[in-house]
C-alpha positions in Angstrom: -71.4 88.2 -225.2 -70.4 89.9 -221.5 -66.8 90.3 -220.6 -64.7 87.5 -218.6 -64.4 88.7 -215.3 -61.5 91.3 -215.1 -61.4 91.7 -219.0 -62.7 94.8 -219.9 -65.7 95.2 -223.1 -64.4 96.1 -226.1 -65.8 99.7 -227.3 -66.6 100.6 -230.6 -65.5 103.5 -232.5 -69.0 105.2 -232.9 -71.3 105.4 -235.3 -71.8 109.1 -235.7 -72.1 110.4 -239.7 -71.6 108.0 -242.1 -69.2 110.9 -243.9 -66.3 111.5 -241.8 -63.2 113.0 -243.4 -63.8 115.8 -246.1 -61.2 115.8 -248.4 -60.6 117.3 -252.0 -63.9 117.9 -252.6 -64.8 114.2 -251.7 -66.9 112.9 -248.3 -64.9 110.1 -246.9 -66.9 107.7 -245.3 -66.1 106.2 -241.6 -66.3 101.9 -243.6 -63.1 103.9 -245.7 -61.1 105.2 -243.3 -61.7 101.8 -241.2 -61.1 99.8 -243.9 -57.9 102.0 -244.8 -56.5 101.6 -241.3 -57.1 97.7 -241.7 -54.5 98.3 -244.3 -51.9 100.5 -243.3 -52.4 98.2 -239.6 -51.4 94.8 -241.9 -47.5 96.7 -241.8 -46.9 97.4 -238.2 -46.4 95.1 -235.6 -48.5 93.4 -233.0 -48.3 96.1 -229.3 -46.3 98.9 -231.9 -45.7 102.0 -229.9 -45.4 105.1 -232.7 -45.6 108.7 -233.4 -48.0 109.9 -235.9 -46.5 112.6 -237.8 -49.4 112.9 -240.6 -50.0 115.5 -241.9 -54.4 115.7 -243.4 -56.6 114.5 -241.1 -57.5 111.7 -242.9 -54.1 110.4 -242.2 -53.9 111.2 -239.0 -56.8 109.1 -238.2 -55.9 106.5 -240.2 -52.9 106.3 -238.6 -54.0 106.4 -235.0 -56.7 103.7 -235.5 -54.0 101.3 -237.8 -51.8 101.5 -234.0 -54.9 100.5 -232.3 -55.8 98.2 -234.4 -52.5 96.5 -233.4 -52.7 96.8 -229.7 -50.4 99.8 -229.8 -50.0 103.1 -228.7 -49.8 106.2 -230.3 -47.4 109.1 -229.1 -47.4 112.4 -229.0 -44.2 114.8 -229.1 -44.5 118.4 -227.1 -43.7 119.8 -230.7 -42.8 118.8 -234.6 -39.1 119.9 -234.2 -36.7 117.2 -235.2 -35.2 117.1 -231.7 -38.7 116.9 -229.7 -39.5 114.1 -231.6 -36.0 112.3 -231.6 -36.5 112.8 -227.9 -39.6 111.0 -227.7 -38.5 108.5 -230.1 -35.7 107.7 -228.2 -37.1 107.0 -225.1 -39.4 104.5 -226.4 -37.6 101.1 -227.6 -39.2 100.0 -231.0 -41.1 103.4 -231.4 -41.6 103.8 -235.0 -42.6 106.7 -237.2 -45.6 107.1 -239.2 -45.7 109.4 -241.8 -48.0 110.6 -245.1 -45.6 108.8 -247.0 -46.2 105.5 -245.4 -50.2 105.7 -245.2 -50.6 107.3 -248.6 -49.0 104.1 -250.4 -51.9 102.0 -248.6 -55.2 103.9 -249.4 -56.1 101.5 -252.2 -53.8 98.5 -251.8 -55.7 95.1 -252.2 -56.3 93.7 -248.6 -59.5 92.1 -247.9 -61.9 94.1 -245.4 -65.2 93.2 -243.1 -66.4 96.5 -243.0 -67.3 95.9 -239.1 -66.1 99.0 -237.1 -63.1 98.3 -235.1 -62.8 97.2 -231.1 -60.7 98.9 -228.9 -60.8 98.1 -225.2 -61.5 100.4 -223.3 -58.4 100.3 -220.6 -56.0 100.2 -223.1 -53.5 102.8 -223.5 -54.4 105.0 -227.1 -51.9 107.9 -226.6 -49.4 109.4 -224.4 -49.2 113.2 -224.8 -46.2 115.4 -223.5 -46.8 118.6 -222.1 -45.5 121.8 -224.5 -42.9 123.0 -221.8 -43.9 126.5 -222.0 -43.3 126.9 -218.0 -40.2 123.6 -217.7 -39.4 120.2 -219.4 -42.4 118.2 -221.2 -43.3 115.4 -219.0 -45.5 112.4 -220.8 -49.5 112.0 -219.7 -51.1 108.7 -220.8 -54.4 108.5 -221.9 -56.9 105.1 -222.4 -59.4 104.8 -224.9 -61.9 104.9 -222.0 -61.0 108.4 -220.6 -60.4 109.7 -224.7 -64.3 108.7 -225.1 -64.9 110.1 -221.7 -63.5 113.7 -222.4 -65.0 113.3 -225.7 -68.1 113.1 -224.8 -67.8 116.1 -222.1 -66.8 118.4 -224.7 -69.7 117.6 -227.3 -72.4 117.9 -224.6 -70.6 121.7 -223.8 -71.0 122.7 -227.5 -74.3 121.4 -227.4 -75.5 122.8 -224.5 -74.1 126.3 -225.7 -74.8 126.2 -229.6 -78.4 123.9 -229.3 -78.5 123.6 -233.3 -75.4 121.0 -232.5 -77.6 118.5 -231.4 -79.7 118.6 -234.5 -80.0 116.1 -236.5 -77.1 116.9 -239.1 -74.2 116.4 -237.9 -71.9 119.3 -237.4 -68.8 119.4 -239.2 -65.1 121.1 -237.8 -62.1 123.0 -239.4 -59.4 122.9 -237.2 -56.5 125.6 -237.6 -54.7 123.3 -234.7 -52.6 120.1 -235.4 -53.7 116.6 -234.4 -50.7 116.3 -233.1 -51.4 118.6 -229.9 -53.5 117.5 -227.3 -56.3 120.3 -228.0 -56.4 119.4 -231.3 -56.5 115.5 -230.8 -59.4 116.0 -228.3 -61.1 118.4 -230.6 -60.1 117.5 -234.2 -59.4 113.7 -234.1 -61.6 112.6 -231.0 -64.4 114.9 -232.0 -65.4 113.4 -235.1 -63.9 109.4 -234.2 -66.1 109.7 -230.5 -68.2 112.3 -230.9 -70.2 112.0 -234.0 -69.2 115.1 -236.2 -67.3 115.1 -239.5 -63.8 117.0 -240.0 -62.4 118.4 -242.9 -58.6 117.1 -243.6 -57.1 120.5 -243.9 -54.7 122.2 -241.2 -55.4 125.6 -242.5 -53.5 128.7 -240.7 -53.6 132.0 -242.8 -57.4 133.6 -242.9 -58.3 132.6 -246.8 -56.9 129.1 -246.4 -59.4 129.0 -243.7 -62.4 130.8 -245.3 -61.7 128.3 -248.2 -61.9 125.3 -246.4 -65.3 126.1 -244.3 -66.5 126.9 -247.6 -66.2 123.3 -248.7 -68.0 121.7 -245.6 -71.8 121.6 -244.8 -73.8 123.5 -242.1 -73.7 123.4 -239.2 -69.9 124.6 -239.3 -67.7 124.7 -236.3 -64.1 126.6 -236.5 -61.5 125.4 -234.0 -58.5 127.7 -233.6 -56.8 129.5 -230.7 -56.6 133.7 -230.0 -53.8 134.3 -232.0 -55.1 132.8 -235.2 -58.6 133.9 -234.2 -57.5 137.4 -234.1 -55.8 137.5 -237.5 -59.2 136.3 -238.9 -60.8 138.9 -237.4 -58.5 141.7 -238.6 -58.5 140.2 -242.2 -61.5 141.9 -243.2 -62.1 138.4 -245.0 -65.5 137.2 -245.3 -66.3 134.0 -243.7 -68.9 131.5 -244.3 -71.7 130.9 -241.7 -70.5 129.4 -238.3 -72.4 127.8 -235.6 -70.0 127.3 -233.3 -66.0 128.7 -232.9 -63.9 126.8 -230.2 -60.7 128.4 -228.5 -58.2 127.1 -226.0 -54.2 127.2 -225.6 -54.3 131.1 -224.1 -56.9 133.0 -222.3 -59.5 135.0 -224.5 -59.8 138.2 -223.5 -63.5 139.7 -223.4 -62.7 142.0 -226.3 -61.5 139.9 -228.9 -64.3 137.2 -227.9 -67.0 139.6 -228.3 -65.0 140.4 -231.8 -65.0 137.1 -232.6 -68.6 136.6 -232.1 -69.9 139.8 -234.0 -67.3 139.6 -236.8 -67.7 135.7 -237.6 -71.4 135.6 -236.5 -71.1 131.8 -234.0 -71.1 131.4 -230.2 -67.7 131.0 -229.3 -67.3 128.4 -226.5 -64.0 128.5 -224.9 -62.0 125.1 -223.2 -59.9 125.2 -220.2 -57.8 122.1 -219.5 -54.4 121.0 -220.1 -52.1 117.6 -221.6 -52.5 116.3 -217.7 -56.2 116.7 -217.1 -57.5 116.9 -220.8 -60.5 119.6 -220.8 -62.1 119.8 -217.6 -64.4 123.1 -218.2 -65.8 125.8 -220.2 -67.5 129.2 -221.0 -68.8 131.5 -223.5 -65.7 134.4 -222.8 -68.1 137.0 -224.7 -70.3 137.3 -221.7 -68.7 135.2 -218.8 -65.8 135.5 -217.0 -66.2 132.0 -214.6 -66.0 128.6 -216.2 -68.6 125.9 -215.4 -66.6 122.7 -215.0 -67.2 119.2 -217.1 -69.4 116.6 -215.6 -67.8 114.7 -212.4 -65.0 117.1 -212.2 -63.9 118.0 -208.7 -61.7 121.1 -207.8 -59.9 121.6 -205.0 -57.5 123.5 -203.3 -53.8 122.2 -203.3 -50.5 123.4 -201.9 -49.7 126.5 -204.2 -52.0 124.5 -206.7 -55.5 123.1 -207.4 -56.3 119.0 -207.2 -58.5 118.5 -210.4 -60.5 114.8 -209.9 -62.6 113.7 -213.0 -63.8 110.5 -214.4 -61.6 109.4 -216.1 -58.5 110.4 -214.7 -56.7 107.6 -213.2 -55.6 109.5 -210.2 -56.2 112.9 -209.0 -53.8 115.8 -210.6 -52.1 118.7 -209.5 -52.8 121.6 -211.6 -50.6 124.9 -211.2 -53.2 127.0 -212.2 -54.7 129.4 -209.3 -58.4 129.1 -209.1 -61.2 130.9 -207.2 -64.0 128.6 -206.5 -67.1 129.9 -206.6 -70.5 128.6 -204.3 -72.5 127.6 -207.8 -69.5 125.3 -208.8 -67.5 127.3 -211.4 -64.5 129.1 -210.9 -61.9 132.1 -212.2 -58.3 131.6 -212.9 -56.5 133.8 -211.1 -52.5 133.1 -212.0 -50.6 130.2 -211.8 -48.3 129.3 -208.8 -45.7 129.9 -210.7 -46.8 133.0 -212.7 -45.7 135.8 -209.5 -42.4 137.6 -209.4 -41.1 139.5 -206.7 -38.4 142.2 -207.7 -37.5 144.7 -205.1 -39.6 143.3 -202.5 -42.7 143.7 -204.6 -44.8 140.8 -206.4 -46.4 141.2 -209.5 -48.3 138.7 -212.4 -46.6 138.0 -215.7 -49.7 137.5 -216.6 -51.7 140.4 -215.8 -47.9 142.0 -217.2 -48.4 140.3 -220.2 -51.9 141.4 -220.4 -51.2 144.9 -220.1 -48.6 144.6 -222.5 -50.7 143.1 -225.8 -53.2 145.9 -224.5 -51.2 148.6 -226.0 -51.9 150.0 -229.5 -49.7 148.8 -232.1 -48.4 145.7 -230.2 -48.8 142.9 -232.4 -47.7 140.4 -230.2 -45.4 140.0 -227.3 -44.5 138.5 -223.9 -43.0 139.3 -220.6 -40.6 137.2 -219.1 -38.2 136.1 -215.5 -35.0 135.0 -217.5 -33.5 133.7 -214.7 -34.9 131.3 -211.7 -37.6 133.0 -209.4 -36.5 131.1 -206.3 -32.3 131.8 -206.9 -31.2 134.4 -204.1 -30.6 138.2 -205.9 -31.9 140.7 -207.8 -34.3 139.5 -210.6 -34.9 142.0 -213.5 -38.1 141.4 -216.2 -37.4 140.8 -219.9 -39.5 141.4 -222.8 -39.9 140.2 -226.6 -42.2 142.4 -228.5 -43.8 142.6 -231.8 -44.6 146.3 -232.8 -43.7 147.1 -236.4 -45.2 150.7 -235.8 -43.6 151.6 -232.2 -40.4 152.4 -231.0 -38.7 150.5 -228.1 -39.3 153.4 -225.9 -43.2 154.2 -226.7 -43.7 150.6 -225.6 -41.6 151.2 -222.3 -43.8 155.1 -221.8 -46.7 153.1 -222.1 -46.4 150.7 -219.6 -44.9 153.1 -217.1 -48.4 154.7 -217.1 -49.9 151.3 -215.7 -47.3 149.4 -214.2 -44.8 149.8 -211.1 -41.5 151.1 -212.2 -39.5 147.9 -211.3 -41.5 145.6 -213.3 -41.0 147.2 -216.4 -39.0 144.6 -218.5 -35.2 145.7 -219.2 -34.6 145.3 -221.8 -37.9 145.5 -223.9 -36.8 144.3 -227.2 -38.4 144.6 -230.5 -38.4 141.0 -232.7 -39.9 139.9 -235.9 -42.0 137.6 -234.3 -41.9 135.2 -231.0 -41.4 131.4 -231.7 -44.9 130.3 -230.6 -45.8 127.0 -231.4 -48.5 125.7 -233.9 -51.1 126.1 -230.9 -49.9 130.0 -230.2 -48.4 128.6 -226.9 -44.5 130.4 -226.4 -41.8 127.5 -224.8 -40.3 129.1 -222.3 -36.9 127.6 -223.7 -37.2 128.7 -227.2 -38.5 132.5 -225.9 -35.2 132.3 -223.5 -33.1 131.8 -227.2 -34.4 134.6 -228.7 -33.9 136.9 -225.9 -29.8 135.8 -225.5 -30.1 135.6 -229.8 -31.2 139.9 -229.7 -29.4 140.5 -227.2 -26.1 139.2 -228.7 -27.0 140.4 -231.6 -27.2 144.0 -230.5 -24.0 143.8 -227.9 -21.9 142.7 -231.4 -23.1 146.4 -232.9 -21.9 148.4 -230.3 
């Protein structure tokens, strides 16, 4: 039956494999996880706004369809610290919190079930992700059903048109080393298998044999999605990895190197994603032999005030991305900086990107980052910082090494040696927390003197 006028249709979830969730060795079908939604739904209230803590993806998407199934909206915290999420929490009235506790206890309580795949419609708010604030404060982004199935869509056709075997008959099925709790992963490990017809298999695995193990339990064709730092620890493992199809990357530039590393070590296309919390993915490439990105379907790019103006589909109005582009006459584009990614120090402007770049170039630099501790538009002298993770080099070979590529005043004072940075479960570094660590060393080495 057609819609009243001004009342949207109601979409369903799709189809897709009748397997969705791999879990412990069992195939979960799409009628269980519905059906286990309808039960975990029966607890929350009618419009409930919420943030989905759960951990397997079989929660997780059990979870976010139970909110949906109430009318509700499902929230989505710039990180899994207590204070992010009391934040978020707080800003909300009535937001509750699910957890694996909660939707555990209902997997098989008595409710009775209609198997019919659940309605959303399609202007209805599903999520509202907050942006990581790795360059300011996290800022909240809504998202409809609609524009979710939208993106969704986008993204599968990219992996298709890059890895053809996709769009075979079988199904593909996903690992996912990123949480569902970050907009990369929901797009790619909760909206991927719900609106794209693939299956996903419930572990969050990070270390290189957790991740062997579980693309070892799923069928062909396999897709891995990760990010470059975890991608480059599977590389350097050494481990052996079951045949890929497909390896999807986003949060951080991939440089040419590691993808073509990535590809010969691993044996899959690896298709890369450009987007953000604000714009979702609006583009793509294959890094191992391009270096321009061939934007989504409908998405317009253009030229902003120290920004670009992204326009797409299902974006409700058009956004203003501070990413630096150079638009090509075919349609795709490079990313040349952000506007908020040049420093000037002694009259002379520089990247932290391309400093950061440089940087992680060196030998024996595990991991590191370059960084403008104080405000780039306050009047006075501005001096570069640096965290770095090099358990073979001294302070000063770091510093030698980048005198031979950069200009004198843009090498970071002082270039400190940590442990580790405190990157997020995506590999993206808050500027806040990275600000911390730098006053944390830094105190810690004025106490000793």
């Amino acid at each position: 039956m057609p819609a009243a006028a001004g009342v949207p249709a109601a979409m369903e979830l799709d189809a897709g494999p009748d397997s969705l969730v791999f879990e412990r060795g069992v195939a979960l079908s799409r009628a269980t996880i519905v059906d286990w939604a309808r039960r975990v739904a029966a607890e929350l209230p009618v419009g409930v706004t919420a943030i989905n803590l759960c951990e397997p993806r079989s929660h997780y998407l059990v979870g976010l369809l139970a909110i949906a199934l109430r009318g509700g909206t499902c929230l989505m915290p710039p990180s899994r610290v207590p204070a992010a999420i009391e934040a978020v929490r707080s800003a909300h009235a009535g937001c509750v919190v699910l957890d694996d506790e909660q939707v555990a206890r209902r997997r098989d309580a008595l409710l009775p079930v209609d198997g019919r795949a659940p309605l959303f419609v399609p202007d209805a708010e599903a999520i509202v992700g907050y942006t990581s604030g790795s360059t300011g404060v996290p800022s909240p982004h809504r998202k409809t059903w609609a524009a979710l199935q939208a993106t969704t869509r986008r993204n599968r056709d990219a992996l298709r048109l890059a890895v053809p075997v996709l769009a075979a008959a079988r199904p593909p099925w996903l690992v996912a080393t990123v949480p569902s709790q970050h907009m990369y992963g929901m797009e790619m490990a909760v909206q991927l298998p719900l609106l794209g017809g693939m299956g996903i298999h419930a572990g969050h695995p990070l270390f290189p044999a957790d991740i062997v193990a579980a693309l070892a339990e799923i069928p062909q064709p396999r897709i891995l999605v990760s990010t470059p730092v975890h991608l480059k620890a599977l590389v350097e493992s050494g481990v052996q990895v079951p045949p890929l199809s497909a390896i999807v990357s986003a949060t951080a530039p991939m440089s040419a190197d590691l993808a073509r590393a990535v590809e010969e070590r691993l044996g899959g296309v690896l298709v890369e994603f450009f987007g953000s919390t604000e714009t979702c993915v609006i583009a793509s490439r294959r890094p191992a032999r391009e270096s321009a990105w061939r934007p989504h379907d409908g998405v317009s790019l253009e030229h902003g005030d120290d920004c670009t103006i992204v326009t797409a589909p299902w974006l409700r109005q058009p956004i203003a991305m501070q990413d630096r582009l150079e638009l090509g006459a075919d349609g795709t584009f490079t990313v040349t900086g952000r506007s908020n990614d040049l420093v000037e120090v002694a009259g002379k402007r520089a990247s932290l990107a391309d400093l950061n770049r440089r940087l992680l170039a060196i030998p024996g630099v595990v991991d590191g980052a370059v960084l403008l501790p104080d405000d780039p538009a306050a009047v006075g002298v501005h001096r570069l910082a640096a965290l770095v993770v090099a358990p073979s080099l001294q302070e000063q070979d770091i510093v030698g090494a980048l005198a031979q590529q950069v200009d004198p005043v843009f090498i970071p004072r002082p270039l400190l040696r940590v442990e580790r940075l405190p990157r997020n479960d995506t590999g993206k570094l808050p500027r806040s927390a990275a600000l911390e660590l730098l006053r944390e060393v830094r105190a810690r080495r004025h106490g000793l003197r």
